[in-house]
N, C-alpha and C positions, 0 to 999 in steps of 0.2 A: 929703497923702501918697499916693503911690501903691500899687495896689495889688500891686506884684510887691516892693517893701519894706516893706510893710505887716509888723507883728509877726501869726504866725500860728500853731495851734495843731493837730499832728498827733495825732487821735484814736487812741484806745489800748482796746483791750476792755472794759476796766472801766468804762469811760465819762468816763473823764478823757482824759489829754494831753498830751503833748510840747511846751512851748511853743519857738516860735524867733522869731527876730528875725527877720524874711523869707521869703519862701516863695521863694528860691532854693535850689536843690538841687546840688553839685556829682554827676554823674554817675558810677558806676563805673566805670573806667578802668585796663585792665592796663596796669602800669611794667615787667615781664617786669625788675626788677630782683634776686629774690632770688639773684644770683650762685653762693650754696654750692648751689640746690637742692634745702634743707631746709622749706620753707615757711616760715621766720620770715622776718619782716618786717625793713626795715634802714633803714638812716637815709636813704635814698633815699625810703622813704615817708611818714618822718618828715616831711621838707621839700616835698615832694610835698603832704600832706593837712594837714600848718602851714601851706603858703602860701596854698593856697585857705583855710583857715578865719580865717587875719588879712585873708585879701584882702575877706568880707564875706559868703559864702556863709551860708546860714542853717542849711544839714546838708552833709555831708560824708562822700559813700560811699564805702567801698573798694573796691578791686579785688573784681574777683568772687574768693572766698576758697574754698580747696577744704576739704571735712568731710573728705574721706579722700586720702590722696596721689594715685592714681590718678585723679583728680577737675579735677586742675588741668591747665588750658589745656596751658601748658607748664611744664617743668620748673623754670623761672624766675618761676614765681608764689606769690602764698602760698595761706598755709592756716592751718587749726584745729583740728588733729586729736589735738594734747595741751597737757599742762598749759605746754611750755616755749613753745606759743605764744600761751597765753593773758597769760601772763607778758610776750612781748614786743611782743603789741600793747596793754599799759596804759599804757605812758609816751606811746603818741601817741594815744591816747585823753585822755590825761589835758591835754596840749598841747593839743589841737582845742578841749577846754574852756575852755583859761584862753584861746584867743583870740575865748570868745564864741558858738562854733559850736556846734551838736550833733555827735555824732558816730555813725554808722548804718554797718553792716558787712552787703556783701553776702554769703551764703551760696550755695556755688555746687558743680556735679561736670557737668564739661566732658564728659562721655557720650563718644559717636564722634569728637569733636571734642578729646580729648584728646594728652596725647603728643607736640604739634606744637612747631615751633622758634618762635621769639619773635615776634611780629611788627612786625620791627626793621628800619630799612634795607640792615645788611650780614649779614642771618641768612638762613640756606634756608629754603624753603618744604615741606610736606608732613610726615611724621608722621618721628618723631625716633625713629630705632633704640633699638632694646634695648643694644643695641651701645656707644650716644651716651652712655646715662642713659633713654631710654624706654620705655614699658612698655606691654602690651596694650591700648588702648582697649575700654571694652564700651558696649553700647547693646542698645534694647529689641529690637533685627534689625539682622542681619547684613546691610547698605548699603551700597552703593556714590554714594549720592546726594551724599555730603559731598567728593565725590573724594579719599579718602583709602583709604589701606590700611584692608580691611574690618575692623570693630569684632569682638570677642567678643559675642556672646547674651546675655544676664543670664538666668537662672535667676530660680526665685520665690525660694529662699534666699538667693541673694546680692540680691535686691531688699527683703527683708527687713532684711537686714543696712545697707541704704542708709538704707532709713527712721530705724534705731537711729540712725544715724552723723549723720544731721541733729539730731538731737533730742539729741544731746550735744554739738554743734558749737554751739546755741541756748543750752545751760546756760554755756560755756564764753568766748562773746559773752557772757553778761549778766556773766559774774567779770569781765572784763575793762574791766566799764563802759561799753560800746556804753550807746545809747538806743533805737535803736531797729536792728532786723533786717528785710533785704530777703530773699525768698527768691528765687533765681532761674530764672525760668519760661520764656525767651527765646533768642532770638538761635543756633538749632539746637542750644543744647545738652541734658545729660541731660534734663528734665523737657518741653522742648520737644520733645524727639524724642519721649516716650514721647505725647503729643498729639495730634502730627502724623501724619494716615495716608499722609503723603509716606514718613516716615522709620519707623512704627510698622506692622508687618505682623504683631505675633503673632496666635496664633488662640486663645490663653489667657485666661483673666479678666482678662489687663493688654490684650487689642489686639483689634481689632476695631471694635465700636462704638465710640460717644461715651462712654458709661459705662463701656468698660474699658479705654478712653484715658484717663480722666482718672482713675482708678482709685489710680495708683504716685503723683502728683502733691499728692492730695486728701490718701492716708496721711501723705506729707512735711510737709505743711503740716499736720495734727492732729497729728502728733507733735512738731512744733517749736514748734505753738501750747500743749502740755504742758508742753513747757520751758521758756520763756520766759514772762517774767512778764506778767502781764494789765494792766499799768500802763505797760507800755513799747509804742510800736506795733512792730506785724506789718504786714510790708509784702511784695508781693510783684511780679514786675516781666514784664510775659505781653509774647511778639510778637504784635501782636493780628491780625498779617494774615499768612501764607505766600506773597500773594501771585502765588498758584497756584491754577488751577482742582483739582488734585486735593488743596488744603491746608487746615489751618488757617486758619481764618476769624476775623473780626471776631464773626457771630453765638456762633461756638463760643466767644469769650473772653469776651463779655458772661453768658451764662450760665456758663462757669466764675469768673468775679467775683463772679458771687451765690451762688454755692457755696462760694466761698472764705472770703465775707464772713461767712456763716452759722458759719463755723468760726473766725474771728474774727480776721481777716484785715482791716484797714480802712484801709491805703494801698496805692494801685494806680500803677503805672509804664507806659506802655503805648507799647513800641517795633515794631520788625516784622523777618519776616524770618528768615534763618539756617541755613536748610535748603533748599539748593541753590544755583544762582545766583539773585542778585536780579535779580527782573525787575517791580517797587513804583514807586511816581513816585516824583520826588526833586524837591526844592529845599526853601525854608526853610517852616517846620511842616509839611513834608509826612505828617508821624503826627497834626497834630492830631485831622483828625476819629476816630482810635482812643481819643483819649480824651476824646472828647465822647459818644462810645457808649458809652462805661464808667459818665462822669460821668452820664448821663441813666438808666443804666438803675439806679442804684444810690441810695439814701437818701442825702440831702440832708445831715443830721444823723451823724455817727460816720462819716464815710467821708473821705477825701482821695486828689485826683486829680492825677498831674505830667504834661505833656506835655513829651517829647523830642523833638529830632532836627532839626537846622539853625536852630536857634532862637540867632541871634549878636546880633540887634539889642534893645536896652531895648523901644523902644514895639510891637514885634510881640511881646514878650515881656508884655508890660503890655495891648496889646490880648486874647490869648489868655483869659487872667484877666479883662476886664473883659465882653467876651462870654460866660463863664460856662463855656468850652468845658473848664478845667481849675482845678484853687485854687491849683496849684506848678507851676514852671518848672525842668525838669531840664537842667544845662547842660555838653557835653562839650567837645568838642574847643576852641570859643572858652574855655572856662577853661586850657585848657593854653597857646596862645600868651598868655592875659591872666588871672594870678591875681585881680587884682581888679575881673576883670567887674561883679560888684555894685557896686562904692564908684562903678564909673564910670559903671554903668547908674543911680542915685542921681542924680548930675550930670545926666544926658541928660534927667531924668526931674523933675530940678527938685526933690527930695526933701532935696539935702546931706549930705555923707558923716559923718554926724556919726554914731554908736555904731558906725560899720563899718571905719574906718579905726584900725590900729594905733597906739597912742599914738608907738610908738618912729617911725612916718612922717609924723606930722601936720605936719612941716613941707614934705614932697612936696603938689607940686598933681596932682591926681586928674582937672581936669576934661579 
């Protein structure tokens, strides 16, 4: 059996585990389908997080999901902000299960990044009027780096009030039956901004150094590690490079890994980026070695590691993991042209799609 199908088991605080059938990950991925603009979820992502999870995935993230309305990407995304959405993500929770999968909810608040139109083929670009349905972006400074209309300041009460709002969005994920929670640390938005001395210039105990950069981050994650139970993993998902001589770094995300882990935190995502233009290599695993520096600098035992980001083929996906550079393979955009990338990475792989393939398609050939 190979090791990217291999049955594997995501460590959880208490020192137990999430088992899954695979250490494929489907990746978080906005569908900008919520139509009404409400944050509840629709049968769009029903069939959406169904298909990957009959297609063989072994967890199954959501979209990055906003704690507070002013949080989400765009208007057209979801959320977690009350009880009528915890309610309406348990039936595709509950589905994800019965095909087999786990099911893992990323937690998210889009910072200076918010407010924007979809990122759709026949949608505009740039930040979405008040006018439209949008609302003020805030972030830890007032930027222009993300080229958008500049953000509001957060204040230390309303940064307070963020931390509350994670840590009830975590109680409100576990009613709903998630297994496990991502927190999101990445990809220029809130928690990445407040990091990065690209996008974070306060002069307060949130900004400045490295310790009051990672200050607003650390509270989020101990106050969702409050909520969330000690039996389910805490995950969280850093850009571990900026990319940028004045940014975020790979050093700065290995020691905020061991900080995080300390608070009990013990699966890592490690993608890059998101603040400014990308200017990072590209082609296929071009994030590995981010989480090879994660994987090396962290205990061996209670920790798990995913590499992202161009990773489409089985055996570069199966190499990854046998070099030790990661234990899970996060997989985005090839899951969206191919829901059953695992049952066919299986095949490629010599494994047989046997426990991954839907019963109602066993008579389709996969190879």
């Amino acid at each position: 059996m190979s090791r990217l199908l291999s049955p594997v088991t995501l460590p959880s605080a208490d020192g137990g585990g999430l088992p899954l059938r695979n250490a494929t990950f489907l990746a978080p991925m906005c569908q900008y389908s919520v139509t009404a603009r409400d944050g509840l979820p629709t049968l769009w992502h029903l069939v959406h997080l169904g298909a990957r999870s009959s297609g063989g995935f072994g967890l199954v993230w959501t979209e990055a999901t906003a704690v507070v309305p002013g949080g989400r990407i765009s208007p057209e995304d979801t959320g977690l902000w009350s009880d009528e959405h915890t309610e309406a993500w348990r039936p595709i929770v509950d589905f994800i299960h019965g095909q087999g999968a786990a099911a893992g909810i990323q937690l998210a608040h889009a910072g200076a990044k918010a407010s924007t139109y979809p990122a759709l083929p026949d949608s505009e670009r740039g930040r979405v009027p008040e006018g439209e349905g949008g609302w003020t972006a805030v972030a830890p400074s007032s930027s222009d780096v993300y080229g958008l209309a500049l953000p509001a300041t957060l204040d230390t009460a309303e940064i307070a009030e963020l931390v509350t709002a994670w840590g009830v969005a975590a109680r409100r994920a576990h009613a709903a039956g998630f297994d496990a929670l991502q927190i999101h640390a990445a990809h220029g938005y809130l928690l990445h901004e407040f990091l990065s001395p690209r996008s974070n210039t306060r002069t307060d105990e949130y900004g400045g150094g490295f310790e009051n950069r990672i200050r607003f981050p650390l509270e989020v994650v101990a106050e969702v590690r409050r909520n969330w139970p000690a039996d389910k993993p805490l995950a969280i998902r850093f850009s571990g490079e900026d990319w940028a001589p004045d940014g975020w770094t790979i050093a700065d995300t290995v020691e905020l890994a061991k900080r995080v882990h300390e608070l009990g935190v013990t699966v890592f995502d490690l993608s890059s980026g998101g603040i400014g233009a990308f200017t990072g290599p590209v082609g296929p695993g071009y994030q590995v070695t981010l989480a090879r520096a994660v994987r090396e600098a962290l205990p061996a035992e209670g920790t798990f590691v995913t590499a992202v980001g161009q990773i489409t083929d089985a055996g570069h996906a199966e190499s990854i993991l046998v070099a030790g550079d990661a234990d899970g393979i996060t997989i985005g955009r090839a899951a969206l042209a191919n829901p059953n990338w695992p049952v066919h990475a299986a095949v490629e792989l010599g494994d047989g799609q046997e426990g991954l393939v839907a019963p109602q398609y066993w008579r389709a050939s996969m190879g």
